[in-house]
N, CA and C atoms as a LAMMPS dump frame, in Angstrom:
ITEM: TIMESTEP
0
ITEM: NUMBER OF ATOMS
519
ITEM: BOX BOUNDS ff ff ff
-5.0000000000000000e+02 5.0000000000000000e+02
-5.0000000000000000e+02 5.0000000000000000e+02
-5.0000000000000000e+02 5.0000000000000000e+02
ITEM: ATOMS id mol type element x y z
1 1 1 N -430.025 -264.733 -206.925
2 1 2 C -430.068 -266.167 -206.727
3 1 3 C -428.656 -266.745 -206.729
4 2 1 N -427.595 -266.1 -207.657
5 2 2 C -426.556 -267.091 -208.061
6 2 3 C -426.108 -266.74 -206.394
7 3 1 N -426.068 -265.335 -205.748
8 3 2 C -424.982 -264.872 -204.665
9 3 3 C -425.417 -265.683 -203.654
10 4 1 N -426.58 -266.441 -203.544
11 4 2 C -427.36 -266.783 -202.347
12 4 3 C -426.875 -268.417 -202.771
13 5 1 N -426.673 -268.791 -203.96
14 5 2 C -426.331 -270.17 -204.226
15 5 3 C -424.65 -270.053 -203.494
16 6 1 N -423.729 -269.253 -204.056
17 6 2 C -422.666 -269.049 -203.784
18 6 3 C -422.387 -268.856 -201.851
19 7 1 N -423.439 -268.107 -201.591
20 7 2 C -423.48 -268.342 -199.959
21 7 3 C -423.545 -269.381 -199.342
22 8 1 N -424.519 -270.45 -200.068
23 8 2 C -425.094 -271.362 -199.473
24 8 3 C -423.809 -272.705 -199.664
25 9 1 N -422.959 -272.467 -200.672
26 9 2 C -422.04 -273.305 -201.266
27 9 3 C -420.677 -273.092 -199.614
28 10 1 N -420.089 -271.801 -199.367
29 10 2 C -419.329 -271.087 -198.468
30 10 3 C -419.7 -271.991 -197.136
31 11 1 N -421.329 -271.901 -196.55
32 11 2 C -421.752 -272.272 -195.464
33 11 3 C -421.492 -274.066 -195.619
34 12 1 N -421.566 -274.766 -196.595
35 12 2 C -421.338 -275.68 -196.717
36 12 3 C -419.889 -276.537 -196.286
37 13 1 N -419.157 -275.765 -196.761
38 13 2 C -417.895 -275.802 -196.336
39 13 3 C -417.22 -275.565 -194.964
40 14 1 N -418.149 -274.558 -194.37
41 14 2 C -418.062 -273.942 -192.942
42 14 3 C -418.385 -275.186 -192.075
43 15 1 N -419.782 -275.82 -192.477
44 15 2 C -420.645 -277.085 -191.565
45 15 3 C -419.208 -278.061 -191.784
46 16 1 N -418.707 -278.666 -192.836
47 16 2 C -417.787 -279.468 -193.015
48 16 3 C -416.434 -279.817 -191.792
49 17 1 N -415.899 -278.279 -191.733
50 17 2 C -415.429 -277.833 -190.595
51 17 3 C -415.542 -278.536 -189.096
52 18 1 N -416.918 -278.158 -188.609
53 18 2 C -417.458 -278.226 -187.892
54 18 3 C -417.609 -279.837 -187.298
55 19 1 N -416.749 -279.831 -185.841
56 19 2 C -417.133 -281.257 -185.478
57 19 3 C -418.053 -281.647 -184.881
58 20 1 N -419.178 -280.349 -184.549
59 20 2 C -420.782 -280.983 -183.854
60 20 3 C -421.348 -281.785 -184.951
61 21 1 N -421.568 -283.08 -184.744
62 21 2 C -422.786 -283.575 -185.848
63 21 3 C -424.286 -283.189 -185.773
64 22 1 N -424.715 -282.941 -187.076
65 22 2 C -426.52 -282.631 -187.005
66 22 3 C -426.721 -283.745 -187.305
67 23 1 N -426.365 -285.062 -187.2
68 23 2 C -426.848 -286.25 -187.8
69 23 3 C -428.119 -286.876 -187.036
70 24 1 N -428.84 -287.23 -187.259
71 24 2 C -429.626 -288.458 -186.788
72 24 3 C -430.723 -289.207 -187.771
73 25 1 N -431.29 -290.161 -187.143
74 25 2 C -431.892 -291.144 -187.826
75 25 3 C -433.355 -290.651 -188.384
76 26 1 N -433.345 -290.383 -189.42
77 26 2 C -434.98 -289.622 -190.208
78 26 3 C -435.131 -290.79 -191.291
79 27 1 N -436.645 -291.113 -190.92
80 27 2 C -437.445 -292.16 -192.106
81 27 3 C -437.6 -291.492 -193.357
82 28 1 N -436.673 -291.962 -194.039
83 28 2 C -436.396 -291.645 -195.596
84 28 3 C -437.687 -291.253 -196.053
85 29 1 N -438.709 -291.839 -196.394
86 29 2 C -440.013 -291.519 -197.445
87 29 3 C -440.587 -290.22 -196.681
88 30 1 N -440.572 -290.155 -195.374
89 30 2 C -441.71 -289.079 -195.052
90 30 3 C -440.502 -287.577 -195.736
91 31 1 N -439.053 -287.903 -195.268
92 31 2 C -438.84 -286.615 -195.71
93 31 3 C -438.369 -286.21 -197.32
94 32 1 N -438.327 -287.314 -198.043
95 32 2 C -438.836 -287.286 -199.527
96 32 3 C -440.084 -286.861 -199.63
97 33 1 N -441.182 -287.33 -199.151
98 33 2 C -442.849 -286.432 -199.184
99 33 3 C -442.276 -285.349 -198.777
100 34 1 N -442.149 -284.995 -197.971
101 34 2 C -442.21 -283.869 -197.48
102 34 3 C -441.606 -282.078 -198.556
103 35 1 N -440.444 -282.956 -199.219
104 35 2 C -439.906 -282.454 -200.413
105 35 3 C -440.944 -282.605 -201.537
106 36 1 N -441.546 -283.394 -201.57
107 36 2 C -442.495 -283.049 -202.619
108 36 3 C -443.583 -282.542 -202.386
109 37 1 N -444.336 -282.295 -201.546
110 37 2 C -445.481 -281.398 -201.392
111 37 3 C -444.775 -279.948 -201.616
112 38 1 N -443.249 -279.607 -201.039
113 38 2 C -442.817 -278.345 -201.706
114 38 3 C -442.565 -278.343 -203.051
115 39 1 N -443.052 -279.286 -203.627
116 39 2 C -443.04 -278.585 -204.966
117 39 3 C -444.283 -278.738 -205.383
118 40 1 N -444.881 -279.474 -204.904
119 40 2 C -446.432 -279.552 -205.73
120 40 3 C -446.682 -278.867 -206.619
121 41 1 N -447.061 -277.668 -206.955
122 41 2 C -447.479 -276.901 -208.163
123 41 3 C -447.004 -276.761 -208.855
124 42 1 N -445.266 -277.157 -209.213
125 42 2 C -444.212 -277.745 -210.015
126 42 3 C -444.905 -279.409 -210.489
127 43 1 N -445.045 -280.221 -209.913
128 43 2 C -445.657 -281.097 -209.996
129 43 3 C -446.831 -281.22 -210.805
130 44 1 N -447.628 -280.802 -210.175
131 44 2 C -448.827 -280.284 -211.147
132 44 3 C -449.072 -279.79 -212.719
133 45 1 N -447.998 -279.099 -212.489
134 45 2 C -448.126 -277.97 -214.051
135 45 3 C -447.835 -279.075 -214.926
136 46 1 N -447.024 -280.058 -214.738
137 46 2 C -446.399 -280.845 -215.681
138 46 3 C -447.149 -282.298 -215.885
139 47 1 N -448.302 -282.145 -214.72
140 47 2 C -449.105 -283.504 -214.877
141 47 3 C -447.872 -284.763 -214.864
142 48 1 N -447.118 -284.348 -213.788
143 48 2 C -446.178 -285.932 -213.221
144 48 3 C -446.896 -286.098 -212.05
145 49 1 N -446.761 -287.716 -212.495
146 49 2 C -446.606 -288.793 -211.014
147 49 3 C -445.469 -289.533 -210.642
148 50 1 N -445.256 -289.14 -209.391
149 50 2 C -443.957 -289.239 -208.306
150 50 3 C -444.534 -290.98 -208.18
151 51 1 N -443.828 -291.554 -208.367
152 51 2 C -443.88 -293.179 -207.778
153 51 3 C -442.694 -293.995 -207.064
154 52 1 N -443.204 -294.082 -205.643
155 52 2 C -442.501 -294.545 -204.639
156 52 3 C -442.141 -296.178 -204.578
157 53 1 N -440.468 -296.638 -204.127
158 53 2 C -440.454 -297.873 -204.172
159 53 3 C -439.158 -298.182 -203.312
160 54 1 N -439.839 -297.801 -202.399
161 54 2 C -439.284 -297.546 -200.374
162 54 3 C -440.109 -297.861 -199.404
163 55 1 N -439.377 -298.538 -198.891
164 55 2 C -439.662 -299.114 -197.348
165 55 3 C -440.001 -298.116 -196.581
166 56 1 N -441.111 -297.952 -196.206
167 56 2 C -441.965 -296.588 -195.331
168 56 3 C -441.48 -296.862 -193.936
169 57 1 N -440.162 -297.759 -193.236
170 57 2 C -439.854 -297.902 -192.21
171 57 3 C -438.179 -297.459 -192.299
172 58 1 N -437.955 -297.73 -193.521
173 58 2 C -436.184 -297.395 -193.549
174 58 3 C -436.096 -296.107 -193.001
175 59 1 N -434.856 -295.954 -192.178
176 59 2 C -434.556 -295.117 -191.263
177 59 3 C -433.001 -294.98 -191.989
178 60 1 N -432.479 -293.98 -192.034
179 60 2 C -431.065 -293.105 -192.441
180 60 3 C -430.781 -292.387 -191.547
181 61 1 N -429.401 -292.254 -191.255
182 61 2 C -428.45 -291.414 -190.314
183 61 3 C -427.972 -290.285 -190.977
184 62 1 N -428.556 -289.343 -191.074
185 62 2 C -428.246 -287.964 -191.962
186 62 3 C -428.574 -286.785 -190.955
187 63 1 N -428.065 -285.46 -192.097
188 63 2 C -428.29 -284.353 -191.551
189 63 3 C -429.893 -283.878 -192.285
190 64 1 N -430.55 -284.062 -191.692
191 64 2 C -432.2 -284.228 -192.644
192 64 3 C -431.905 -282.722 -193.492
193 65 1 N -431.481 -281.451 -192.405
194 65 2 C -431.547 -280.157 -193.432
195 65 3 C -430.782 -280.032 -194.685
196 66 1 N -429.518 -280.994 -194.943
197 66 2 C -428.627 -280.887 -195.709
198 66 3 C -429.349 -281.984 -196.727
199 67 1 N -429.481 -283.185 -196.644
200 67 2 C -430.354 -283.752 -197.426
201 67 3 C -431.847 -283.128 -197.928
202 68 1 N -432.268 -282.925 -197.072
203 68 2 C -433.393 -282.265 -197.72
204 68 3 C -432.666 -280.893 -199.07
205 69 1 N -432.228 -279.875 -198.895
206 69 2 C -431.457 -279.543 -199.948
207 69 3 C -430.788 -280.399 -201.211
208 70 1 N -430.328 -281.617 -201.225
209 70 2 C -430.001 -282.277 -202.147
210 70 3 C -431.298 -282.684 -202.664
211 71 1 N -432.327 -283.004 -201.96
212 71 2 C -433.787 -283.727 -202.429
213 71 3 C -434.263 -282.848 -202.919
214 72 1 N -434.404 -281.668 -202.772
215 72 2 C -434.834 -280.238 -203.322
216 72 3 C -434.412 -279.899 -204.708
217 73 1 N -433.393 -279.788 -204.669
218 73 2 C -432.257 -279.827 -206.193
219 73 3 C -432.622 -280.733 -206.889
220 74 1 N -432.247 -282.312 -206.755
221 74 2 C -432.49 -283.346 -207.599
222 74 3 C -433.84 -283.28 -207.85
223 75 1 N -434.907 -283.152 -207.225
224 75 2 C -436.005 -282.9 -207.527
225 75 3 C -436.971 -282.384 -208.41
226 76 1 N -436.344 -281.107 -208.383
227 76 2 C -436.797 -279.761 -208.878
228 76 3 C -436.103 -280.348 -210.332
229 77 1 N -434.9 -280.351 -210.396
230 77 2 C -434.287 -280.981 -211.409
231 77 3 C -435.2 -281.808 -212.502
232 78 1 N -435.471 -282.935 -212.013
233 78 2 C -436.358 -283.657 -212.479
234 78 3 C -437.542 -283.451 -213.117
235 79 1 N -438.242 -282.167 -212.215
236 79 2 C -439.184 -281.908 -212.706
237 79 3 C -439.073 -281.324 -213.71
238 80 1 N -437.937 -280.126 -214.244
239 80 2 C -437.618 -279.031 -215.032
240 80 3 C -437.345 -279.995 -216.153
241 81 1 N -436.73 -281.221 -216.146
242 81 2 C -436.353 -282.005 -217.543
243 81 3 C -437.307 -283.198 -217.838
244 82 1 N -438.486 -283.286 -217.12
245 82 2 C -439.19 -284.029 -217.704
246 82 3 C -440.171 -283.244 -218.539
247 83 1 N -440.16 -283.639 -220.207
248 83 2 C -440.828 -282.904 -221.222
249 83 3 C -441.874 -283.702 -221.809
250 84 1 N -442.359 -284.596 -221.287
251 84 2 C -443.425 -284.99 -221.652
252 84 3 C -444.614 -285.027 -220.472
253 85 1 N -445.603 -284.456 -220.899
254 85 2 C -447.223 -284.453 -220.218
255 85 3 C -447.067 -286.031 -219.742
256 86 1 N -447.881 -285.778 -218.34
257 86 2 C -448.454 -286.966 -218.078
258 86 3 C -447.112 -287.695 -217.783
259 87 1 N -445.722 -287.67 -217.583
260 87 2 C -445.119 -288.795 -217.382
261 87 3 C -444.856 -288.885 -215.65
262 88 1 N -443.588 -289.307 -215.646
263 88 2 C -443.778 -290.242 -214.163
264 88 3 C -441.839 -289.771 -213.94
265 89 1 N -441.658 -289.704 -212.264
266 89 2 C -440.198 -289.729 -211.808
267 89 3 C -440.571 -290.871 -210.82
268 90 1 N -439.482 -291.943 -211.249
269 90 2 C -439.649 -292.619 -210.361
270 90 3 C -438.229 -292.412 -208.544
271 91 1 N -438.956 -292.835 -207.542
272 91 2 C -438.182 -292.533 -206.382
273 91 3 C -437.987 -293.881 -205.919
274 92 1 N -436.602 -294.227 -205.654
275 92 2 C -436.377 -295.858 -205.683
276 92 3 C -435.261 -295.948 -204.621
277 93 1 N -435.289 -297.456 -203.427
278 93 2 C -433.835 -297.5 -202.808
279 93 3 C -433.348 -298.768 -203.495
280 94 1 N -431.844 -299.355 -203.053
281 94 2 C -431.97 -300.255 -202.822
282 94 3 C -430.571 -300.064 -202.093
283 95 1 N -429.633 -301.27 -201.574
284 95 2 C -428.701 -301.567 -200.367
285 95 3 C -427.522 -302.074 -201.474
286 96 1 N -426.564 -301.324 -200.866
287 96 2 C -425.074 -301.754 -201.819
288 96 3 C -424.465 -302.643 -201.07
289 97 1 N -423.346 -303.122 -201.914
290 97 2 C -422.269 -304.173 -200.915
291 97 3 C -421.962 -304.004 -199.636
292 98 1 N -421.683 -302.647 -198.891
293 98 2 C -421.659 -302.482 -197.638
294 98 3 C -422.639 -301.834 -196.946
295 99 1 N -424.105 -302.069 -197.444
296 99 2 C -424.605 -301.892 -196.232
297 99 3 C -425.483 -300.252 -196.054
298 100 1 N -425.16 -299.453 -197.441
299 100 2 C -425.292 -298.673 -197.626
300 100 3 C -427.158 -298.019 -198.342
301 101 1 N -427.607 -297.542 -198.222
302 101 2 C -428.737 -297.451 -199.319
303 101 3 C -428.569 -296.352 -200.541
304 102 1 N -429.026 -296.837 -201.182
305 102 2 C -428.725 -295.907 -202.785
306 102 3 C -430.193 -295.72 -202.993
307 103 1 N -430.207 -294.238 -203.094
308 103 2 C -431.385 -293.39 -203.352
309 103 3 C -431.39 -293.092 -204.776
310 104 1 N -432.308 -293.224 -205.429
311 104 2 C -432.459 -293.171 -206.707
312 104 3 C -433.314 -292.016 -207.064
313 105 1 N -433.33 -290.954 -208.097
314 105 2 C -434.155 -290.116 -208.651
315 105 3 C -434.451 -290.295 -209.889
316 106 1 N -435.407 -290.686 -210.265
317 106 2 C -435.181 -291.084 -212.063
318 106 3 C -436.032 -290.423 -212.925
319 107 1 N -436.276 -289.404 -213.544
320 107 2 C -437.03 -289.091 -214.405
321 107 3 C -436.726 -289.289 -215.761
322 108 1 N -437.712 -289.419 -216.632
323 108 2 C -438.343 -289.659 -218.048
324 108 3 C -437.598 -288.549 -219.153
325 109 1 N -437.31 -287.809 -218.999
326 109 2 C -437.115 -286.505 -219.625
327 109 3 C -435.958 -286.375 -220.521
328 110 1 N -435.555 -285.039 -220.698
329 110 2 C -434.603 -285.177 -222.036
330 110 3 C -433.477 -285.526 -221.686
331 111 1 N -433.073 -285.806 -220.833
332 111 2 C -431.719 -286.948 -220.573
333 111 3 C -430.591 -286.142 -220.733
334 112 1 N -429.186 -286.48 -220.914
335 112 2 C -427.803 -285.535 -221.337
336 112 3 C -427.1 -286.304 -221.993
337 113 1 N -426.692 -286.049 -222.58
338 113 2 C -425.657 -286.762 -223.893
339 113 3 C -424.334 -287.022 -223.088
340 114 1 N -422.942 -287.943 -223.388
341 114 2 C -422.25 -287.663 -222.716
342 114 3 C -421.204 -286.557 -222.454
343 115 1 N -421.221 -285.617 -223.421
344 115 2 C -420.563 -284.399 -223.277
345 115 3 C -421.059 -283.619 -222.146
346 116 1 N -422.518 -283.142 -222.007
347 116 2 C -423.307 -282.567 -221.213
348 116 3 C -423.15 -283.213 -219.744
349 117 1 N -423.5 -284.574 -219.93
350 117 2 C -422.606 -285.229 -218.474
351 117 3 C -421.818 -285.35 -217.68
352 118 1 N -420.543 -285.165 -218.55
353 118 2 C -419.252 -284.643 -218.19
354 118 3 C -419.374 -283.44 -217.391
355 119 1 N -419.631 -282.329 -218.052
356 119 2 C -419.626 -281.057 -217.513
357 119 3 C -420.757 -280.444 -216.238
358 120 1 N -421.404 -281.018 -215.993
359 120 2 C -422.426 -280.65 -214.911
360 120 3 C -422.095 -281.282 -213.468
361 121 1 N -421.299 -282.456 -213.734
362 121 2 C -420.324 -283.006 -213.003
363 121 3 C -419.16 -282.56 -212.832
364 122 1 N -418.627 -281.281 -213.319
365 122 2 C -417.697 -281.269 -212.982
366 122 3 C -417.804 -279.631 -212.306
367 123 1 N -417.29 -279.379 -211.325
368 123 2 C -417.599 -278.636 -210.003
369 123 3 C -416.993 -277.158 -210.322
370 124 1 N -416.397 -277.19 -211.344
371 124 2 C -415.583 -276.229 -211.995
372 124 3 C -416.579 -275.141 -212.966
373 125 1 N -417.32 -276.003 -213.357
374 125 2 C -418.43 -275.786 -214.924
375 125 3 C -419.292 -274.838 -214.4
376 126 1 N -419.638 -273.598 -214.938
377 126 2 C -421.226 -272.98 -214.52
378 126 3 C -421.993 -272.955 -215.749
379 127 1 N -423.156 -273.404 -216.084
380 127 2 C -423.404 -272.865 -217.318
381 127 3 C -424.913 -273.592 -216.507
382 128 1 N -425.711 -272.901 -217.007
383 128 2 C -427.364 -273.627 -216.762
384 128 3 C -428.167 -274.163 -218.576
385 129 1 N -429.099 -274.807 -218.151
386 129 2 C -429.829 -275.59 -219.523
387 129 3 C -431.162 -274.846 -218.907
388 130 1 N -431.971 -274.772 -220.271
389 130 2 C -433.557 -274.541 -219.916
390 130 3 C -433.766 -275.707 -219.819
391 131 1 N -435.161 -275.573 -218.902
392 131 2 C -436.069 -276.82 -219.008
393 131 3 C -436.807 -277.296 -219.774
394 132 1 N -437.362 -278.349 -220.024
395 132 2 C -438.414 -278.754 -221.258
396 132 3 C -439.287 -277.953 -221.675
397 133 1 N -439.828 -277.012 -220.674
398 133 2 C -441.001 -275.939 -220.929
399 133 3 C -440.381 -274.053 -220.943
400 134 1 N -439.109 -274.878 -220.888
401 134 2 C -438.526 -273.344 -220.862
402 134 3 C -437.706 -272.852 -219.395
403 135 1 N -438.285 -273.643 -218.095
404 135 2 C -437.668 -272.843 -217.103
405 135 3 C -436.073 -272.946 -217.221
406 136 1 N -435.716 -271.845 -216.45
407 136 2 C -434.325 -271.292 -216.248
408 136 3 C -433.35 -271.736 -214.898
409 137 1 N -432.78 -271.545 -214.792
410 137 2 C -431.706 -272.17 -213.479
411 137 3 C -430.564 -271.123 -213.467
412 138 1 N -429.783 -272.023 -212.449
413 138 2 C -428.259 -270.743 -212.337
414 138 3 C -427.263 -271.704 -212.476
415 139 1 N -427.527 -272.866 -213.076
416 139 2 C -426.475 -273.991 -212.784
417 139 3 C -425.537 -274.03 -211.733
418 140 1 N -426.021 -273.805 -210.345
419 140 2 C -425.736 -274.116 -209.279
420 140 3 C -426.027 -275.008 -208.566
421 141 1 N -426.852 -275.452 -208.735
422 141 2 C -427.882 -276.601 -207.977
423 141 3 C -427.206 -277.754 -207.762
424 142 1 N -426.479 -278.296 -209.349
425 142 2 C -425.846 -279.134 -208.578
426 142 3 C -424.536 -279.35 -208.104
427 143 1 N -423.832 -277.993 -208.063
428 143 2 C -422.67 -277.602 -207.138
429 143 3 C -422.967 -278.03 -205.607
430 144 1 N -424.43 -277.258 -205.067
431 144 2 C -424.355 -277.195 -204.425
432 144 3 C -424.912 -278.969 -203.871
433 145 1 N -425.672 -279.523 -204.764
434 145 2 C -425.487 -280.958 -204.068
435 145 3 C -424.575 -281.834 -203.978
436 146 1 N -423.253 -281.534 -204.868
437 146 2 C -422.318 -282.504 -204.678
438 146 3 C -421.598 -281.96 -203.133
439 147 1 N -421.511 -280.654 -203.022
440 147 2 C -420.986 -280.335 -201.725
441 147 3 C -421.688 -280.06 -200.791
442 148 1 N -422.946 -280.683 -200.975
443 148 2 C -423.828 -281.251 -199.559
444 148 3 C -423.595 -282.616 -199.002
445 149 1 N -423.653 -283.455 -200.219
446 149 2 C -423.233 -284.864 -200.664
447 149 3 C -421.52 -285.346 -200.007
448 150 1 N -420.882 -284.166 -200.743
449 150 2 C -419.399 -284.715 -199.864
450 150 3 C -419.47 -284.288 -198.522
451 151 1 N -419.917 -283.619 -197.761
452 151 2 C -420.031 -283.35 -196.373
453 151 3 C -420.741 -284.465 -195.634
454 152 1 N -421.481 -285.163 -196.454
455 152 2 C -421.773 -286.469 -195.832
456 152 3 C -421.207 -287.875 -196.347
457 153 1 N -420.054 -287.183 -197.107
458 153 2 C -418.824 -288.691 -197.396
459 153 3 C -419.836 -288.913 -198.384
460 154 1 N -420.881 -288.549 -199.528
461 154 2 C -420.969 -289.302 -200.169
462 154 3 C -420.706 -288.342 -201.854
463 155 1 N -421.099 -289.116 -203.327
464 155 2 C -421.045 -288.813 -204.432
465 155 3 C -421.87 -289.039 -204.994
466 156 1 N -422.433 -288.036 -205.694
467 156 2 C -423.194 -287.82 -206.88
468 156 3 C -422.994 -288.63 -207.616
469 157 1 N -423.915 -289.06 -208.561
470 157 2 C -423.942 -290.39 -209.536
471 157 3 C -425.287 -289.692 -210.587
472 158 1 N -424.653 -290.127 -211.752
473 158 2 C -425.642 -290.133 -212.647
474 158 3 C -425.212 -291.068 -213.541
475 159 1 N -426.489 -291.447 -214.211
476 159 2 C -426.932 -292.17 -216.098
477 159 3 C -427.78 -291.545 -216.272
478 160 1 N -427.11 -291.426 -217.283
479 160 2 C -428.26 -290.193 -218.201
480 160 3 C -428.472 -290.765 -219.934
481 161 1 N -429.522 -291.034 -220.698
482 161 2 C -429.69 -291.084 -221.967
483 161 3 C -430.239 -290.14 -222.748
484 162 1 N -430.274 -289.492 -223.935
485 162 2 C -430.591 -288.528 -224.352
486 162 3 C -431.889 -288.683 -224.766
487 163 1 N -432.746 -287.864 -224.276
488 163 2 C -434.335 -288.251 -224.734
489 163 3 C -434.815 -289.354 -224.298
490 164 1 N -433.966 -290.141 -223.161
491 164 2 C -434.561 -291.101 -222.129
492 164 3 C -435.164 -290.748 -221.086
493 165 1 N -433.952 -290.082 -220.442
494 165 2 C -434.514 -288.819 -218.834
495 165 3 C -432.685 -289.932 -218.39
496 166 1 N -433.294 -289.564 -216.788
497 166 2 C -431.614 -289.701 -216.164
498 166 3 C -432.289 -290.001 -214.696
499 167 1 N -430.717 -290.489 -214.584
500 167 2 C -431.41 -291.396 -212.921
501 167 3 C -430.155 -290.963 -211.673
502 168 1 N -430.481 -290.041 -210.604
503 168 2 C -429.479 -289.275 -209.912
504 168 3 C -429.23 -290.205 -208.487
505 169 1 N -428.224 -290.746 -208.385
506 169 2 C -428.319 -291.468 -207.26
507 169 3 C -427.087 -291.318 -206.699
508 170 1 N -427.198 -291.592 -205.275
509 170 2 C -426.008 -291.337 -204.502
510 170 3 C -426.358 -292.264 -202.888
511 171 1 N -425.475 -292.803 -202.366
512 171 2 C -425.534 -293.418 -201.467
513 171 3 C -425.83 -292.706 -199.696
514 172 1 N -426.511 -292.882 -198.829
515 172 2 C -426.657 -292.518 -197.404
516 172 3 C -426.371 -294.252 -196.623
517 173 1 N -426.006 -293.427 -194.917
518 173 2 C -425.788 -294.63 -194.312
519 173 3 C -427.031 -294.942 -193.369
């Protein structure tokens, strides 16, 4: 997994390169659903509800395959740190000063202190956390979304409270 994260990090850098754009205009919610029916049985096990609070018409200028990978990560993410039965991630936009939309991921879960914050953010760090129920990671995941994220000019953002959950947001145009 880590060599295939580490591949996938390389190719990232390669697309960057690259002056063909894969960009075009994909309606945000269907390909957020679409990310979540791949996880469904992640979903399930944990008895969460995904709650939407997006314009089912907003349209974004992205690379849908490269986003979809960040939606995948943050996602999965979410699911792995929400530790309580029965709770809820909420999926949220709204429009910044220029024009921009800010995608929100927010789950309930055990949150990060600010030491832990620091370091998962920082691109240098490998170290993975279990999840609330135990699952495992390669602490790659979110390497590889900040350098999906900068290939589309944008940055990773978090707030995180400890035993609150944390809210992952980053801007598209």
């Amino acid at each position: 997994t880590s060599s295939l994260l580490f591949k996938s990090l390389d190719w990232v850098k390669d697309q960057q390169s690259e002056t063909k754009s894969r960009r075009h205009d994909v309606i945000l919610v269907k390909l957020i659903r679409d990310v979540e029916r791949s996880l469904r049985d992640k979903i399930l096990a944990k008895n969460l509800e995904i709650i939407y609070d997006i314009d089912l018409n907003l349209s974004v200028f992205i690379d849908s395959e490269l986003i979809r990978s960040v939606l995948r990560n943050i996602l999965t993410n979410a699911i792995k740190f929400s530790d309580k039965k029965n709770s809820k991630i909420e999926i949220f936009t709204e429009q910044d000063e220029n024009a921009n939309i800010v995608l929100h991921i927010k789950d309930f879960g055990i949150g990060l202190n600010s030491v832990e914050l620091k370091k998962i953010l920082n691109l240098d760090y490998h170290d993975s956390r279990q999840g609330s129920a135990g699952e495992k990671g390669t602490g790659m995941g979110l390497k590889l979304v900040q350098e999906l994220l900068l290939s589309h000019g944008s940055l990773l953002q978090v707030h995180s409270v400890l035993n609150q959950g944390s809210d992952f947001y980053f801007r598209l145009p």
